[in-house]
C-alpha positions in Angstrom: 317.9 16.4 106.7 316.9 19.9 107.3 313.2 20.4 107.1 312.1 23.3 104.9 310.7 25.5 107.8 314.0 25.5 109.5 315.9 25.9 106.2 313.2 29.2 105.5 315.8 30.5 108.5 318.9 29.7 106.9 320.5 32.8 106.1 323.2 32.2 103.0 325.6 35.2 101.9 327.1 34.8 98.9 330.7 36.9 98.4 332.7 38.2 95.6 334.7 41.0 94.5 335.7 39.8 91.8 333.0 38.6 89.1 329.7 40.4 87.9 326.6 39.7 90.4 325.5 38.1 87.2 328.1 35.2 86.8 326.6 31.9 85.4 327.6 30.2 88.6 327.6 32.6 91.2 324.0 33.6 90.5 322.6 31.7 87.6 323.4 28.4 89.0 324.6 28.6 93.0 322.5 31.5 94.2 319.1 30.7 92.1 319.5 27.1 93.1 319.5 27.9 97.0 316.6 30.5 96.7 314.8 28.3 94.8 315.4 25.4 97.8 313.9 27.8 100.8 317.4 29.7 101.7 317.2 33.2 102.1 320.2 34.0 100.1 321.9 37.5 99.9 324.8 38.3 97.0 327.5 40.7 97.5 328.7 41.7 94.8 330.4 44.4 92.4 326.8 46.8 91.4 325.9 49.9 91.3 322.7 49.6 92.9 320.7 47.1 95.9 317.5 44.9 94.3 315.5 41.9 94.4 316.1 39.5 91.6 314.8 35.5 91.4 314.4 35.7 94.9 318.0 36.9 95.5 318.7 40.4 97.7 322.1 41.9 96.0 323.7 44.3 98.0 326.4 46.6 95.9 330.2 47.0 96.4 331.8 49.9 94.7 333.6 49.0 91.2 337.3 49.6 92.2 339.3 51.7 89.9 342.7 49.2 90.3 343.5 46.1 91.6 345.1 47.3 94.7 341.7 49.4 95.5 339.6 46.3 95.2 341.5 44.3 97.7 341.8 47.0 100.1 339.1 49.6 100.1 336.4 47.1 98.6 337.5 44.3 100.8 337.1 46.2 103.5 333.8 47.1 102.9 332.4 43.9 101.4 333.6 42.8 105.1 331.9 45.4 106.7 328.3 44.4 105.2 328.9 40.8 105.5 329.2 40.6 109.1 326.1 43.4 108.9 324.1 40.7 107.4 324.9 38.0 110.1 324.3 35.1 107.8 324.4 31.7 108.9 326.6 30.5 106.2 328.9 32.5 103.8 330.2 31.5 100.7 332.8 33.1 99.1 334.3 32.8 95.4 337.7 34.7 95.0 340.6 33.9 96.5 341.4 37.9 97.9 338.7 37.1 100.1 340.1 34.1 101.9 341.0 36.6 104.5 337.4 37.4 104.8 336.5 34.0 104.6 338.6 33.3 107.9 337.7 36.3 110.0 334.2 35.4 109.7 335.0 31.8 110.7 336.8 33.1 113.2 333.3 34.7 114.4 332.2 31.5 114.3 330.3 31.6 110.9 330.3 28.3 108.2 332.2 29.3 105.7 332.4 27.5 101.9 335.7 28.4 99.7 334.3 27.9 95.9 337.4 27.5 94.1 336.8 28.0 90.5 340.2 27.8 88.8 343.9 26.0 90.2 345.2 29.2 91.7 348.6 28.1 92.1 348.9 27.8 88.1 347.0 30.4 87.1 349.2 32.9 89.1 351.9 31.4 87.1 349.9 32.6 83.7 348.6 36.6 85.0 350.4 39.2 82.7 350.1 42.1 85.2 352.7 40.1 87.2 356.7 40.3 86.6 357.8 37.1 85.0 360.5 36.9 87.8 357.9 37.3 90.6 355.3 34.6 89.4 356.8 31.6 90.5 357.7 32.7 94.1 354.4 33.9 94.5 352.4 30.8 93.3 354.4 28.9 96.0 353.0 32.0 98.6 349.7 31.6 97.3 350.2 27.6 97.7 351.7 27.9 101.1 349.1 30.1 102.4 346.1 28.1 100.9 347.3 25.1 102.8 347.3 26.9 106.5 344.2 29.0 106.0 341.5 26.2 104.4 341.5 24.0 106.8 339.5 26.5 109.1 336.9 26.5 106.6 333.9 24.2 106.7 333.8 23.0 103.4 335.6 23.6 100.1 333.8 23.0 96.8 336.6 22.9 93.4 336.5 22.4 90.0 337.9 19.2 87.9 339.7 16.7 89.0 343.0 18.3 88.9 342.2 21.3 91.0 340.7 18.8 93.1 343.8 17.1 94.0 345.2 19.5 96.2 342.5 19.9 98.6 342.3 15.6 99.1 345.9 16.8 100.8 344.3 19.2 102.9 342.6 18.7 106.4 339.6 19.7 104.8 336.2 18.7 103.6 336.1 19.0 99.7 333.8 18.2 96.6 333.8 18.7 92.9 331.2 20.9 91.8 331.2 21.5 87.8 330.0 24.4 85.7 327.8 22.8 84.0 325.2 24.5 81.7 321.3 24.9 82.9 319.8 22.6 80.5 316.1 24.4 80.7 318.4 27.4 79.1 318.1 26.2 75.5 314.4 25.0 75.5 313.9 28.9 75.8 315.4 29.9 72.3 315.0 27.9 68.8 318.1 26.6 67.3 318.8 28.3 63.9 322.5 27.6 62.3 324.2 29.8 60.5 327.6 29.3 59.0 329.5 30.6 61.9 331.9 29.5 64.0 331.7 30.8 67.6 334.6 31.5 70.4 332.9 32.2 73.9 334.3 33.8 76.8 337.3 36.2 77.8 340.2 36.8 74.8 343.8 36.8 75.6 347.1 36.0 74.1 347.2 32.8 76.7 343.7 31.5 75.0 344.9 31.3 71.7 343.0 34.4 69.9 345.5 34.9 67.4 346.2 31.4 66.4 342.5 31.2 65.7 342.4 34.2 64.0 345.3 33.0 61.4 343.7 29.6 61.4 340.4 31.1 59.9 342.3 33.4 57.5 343.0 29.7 56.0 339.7 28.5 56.4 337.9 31.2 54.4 339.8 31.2 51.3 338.0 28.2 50.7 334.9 29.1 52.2 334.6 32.9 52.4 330.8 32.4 53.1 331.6 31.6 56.6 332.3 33.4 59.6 334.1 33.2 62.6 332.1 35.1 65.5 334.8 36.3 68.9 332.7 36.8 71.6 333.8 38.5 74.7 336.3 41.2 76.5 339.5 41.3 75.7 341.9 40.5 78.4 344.5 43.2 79.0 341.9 45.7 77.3 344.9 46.3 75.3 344.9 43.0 73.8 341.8 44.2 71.6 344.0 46.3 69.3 346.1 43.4 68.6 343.1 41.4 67.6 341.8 43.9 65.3 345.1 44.2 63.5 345.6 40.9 63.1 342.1 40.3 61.5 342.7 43.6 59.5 346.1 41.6 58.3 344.7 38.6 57.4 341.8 40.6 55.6 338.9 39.1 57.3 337.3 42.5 58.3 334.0 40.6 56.6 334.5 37.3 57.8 335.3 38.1 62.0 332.3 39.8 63.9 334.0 41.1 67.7 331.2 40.8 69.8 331.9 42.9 73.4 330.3 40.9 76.5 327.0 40.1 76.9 324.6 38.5 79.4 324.8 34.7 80.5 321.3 33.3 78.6 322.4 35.6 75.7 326.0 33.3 75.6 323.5 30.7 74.8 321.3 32.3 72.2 324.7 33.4 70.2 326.0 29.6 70.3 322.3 28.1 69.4 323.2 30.4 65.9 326.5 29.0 65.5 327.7 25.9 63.7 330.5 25.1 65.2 332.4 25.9 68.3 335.9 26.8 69.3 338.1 26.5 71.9 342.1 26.7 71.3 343.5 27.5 74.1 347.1 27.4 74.3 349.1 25.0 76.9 349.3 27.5 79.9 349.2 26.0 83.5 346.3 26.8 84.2 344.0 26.6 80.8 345.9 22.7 81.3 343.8 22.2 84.2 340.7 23.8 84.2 337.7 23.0 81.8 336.2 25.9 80.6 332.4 26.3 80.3 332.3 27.4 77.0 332.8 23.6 76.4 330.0 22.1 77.2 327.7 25.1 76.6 328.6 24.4 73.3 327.6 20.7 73.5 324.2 21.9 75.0 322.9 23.5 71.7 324.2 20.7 69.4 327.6 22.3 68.0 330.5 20.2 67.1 333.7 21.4 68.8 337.6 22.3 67.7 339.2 22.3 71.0 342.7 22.1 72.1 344.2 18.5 72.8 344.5 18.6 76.5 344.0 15.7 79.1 341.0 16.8 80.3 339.5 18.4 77.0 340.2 14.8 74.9 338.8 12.6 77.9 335.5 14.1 77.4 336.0 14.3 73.5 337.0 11.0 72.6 334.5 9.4 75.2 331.3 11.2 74.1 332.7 11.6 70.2 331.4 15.5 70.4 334.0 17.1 68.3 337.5 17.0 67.5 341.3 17.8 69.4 343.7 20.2 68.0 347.4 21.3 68.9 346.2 25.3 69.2 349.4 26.6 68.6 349.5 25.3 65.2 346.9 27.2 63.2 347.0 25.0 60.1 345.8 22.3 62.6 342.9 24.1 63.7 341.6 25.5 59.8 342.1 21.6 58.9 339.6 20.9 61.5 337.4 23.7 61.5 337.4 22.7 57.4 336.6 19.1 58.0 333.4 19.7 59.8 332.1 22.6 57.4 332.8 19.7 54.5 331.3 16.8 56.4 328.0 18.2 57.6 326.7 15.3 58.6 329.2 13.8 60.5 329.4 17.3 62.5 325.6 17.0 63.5 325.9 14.0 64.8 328.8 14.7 66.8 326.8 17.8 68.0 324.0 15.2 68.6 326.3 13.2 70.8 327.6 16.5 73.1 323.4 17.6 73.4 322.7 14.5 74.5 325.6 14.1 76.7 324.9 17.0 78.4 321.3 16.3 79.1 322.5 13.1 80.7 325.5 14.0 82.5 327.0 17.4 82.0 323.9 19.8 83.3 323.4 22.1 86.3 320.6 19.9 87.6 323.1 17.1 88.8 325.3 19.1 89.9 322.3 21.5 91.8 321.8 18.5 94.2 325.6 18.1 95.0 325.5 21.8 96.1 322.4 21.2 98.3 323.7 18.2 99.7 326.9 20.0 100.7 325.1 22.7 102.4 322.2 20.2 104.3 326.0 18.5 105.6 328.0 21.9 106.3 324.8 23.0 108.4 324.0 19.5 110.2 327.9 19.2 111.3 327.1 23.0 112.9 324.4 21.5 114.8 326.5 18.5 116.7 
């Protein structure tokens, strides 16, 4: 083990390009969690401007105007100050930067790839690309992952199924889940409302529009209720189609649109909730990936509508949290949403069971130690 006065010189520089310097697991969870254990950690991130916050030092990048700016120009310079800040270990969360990642390994730096989503699929889901071009370049991407990670030092992944490609790679790997920070909802009181809630990013692939017709069904029986979207739509462009589709179904009174907001705010939203959503539709990569929406949902005590995928029923039918749903059918998912609002009781205790599922199993503070023990390993196999 690493004593804590020779950790006090660890030096830990977290990279991205990609997310907010705010992200629930790049700084709630990952960064605060290393401070917290005697790292000196430093985030590089997308801001405007350089501070001090929980004991993390955030540098800024410059918010690229396009995608081809960002990995260039921004690259470049989130290169640039990384090897300025000659930390000991670097850990990097978007795949853009596995380039980064393996010039500074080749500088001899430890380097940890955070894998947050299967890349390969998710390629195969991203609008901006040409239907024609998707395919070939998923096996690129693929092709490419397997020759560069095995320089790295360590990868940490997501889910079992993202998982299983890098248990074929000459690498050492370890699942590290998003799970909520439980200490998060002791520091808000719990006050229902009839709502239902969707958290996170809104796009034609996560089933917006199917939810939207399934609660056009849902309030003509119960127009007292509301169904609350929370989030950035994803093209930008997709946020006119959701507003005509709720001004179709006529539920300008029963659909708040709620633009993004902070990570303990996600919580505060969902505490006021009744029930949660998540009908995503059967892309590649929503099929393998849990989202964290899921179980900050189960956190605060909400019964869950989710679609009926592998990995979303495993966790559904063992800890009896909620109910499955084919999310292209939206007469499935107003039948569901219905039969909780109708059964009150059976939904709170089925919010019971994901709370105290969560506490047990599903929180940040198991999942804290994995991270730590990766890092006392990646820094011990420096030293032999």
């Amino acid at each position: 083990m690493i004593g804590s006065q020779q950790k006090d010189r660890v030096k830990v520089s977290i990279l991205t390009s990609v997310h907010l310097p705010f992200d629930g697991r790049i700084f709630h969870k990952e960064a605060k969690t290393l401070a917290r254990a005697g790292y000196e950690v430093v985030l590089i991130a997308p801001v405007s401007k350089e501070e001090v916050v929980d004991g993390v030092r955030i540098l800024p990048l410059p918010k690229p105007r396009n995608r081809f700016e960002r990995m260039t120009k921004v690259m470049w310079k989130l290169l640039r100050l990384a090897v300025k800040e000659d930390a000991d270990v670097y850990h990097f969360h978007d795949p853009e930067l596995m380039l980064v990642g393996l010039v500074l390994k080749l500088l001899g730096k430890r380097t940890i790839w955070d894998v947050h989503e299967h890349y390969p699929n998710s390629i195969l889901d991203k609008y901006w690309i040409s239907k024609g071009l998707r395919h070939s370049i998923s096996k690129l991407f693929d092709l490419f992952e397997r020759i560069v990670v095995p320089f790295f030092d360590y990868v940490i992944y997501t889910t079992p199924v993202v998982g299983e490609r890098y248990k074929k790679m000459n690498v050492q790997a370890e699942r590290i889940e998003n799970y909520p920070i439980v200490e998060l909802s002791n520091t808000f009181e719990k006050n229902p409302q009839k709502n239902v809630i969707y958290l996170g990013g809104m796009s034609k692939i996560r089933g917006i529009i199917e939810l939207i017709t399934a609660f056009g069904l849902v309030a003509k029986n119960h127009p007292e209720w509301k169904l609350c979207l929370v989030g950035k739509a994803s093209p930008p462009s997709f946020e006119k189609e959701i507003k005509k589709s709720i001004s179709k179904s006529n539920l300008c009174e029963n659909i708040d649109l709620v633009p993004w907001v902070p990570y303990e705010e996600k919580e505060r939203l969902s505490s006021q909730a009744s029930i949660g959503v998540i009908t995503y539709l059967p892309y590649s990569n929503n099929i393998s990936c849990l989202p964290n929406k899921l179980f900050d949902y189960m956190l605060v005590g909400l019964p869950v509508v989710v679609s009926t995928f592998p990995l979303y029923k495993e966790i559904i039918n063992k800890d009896k949290c909620g109910l499955t749903v084919d999310p292209s059918n939206p007469e499935e998912i107003a039948k569901a949403v219905t039969y909780l609002i109708e059964h009150p009781d059976e939904a709170r205790k089925m919010g019971e069971n994901g709370t105290r599922a969560v506490r047990e199993k599903y929180n940040w503070g198991n999942e804290s130690k994995k991270l730590l023990g990766i890092y006392e390993e990646v820094l011990e196999n420096s030293r032999r």
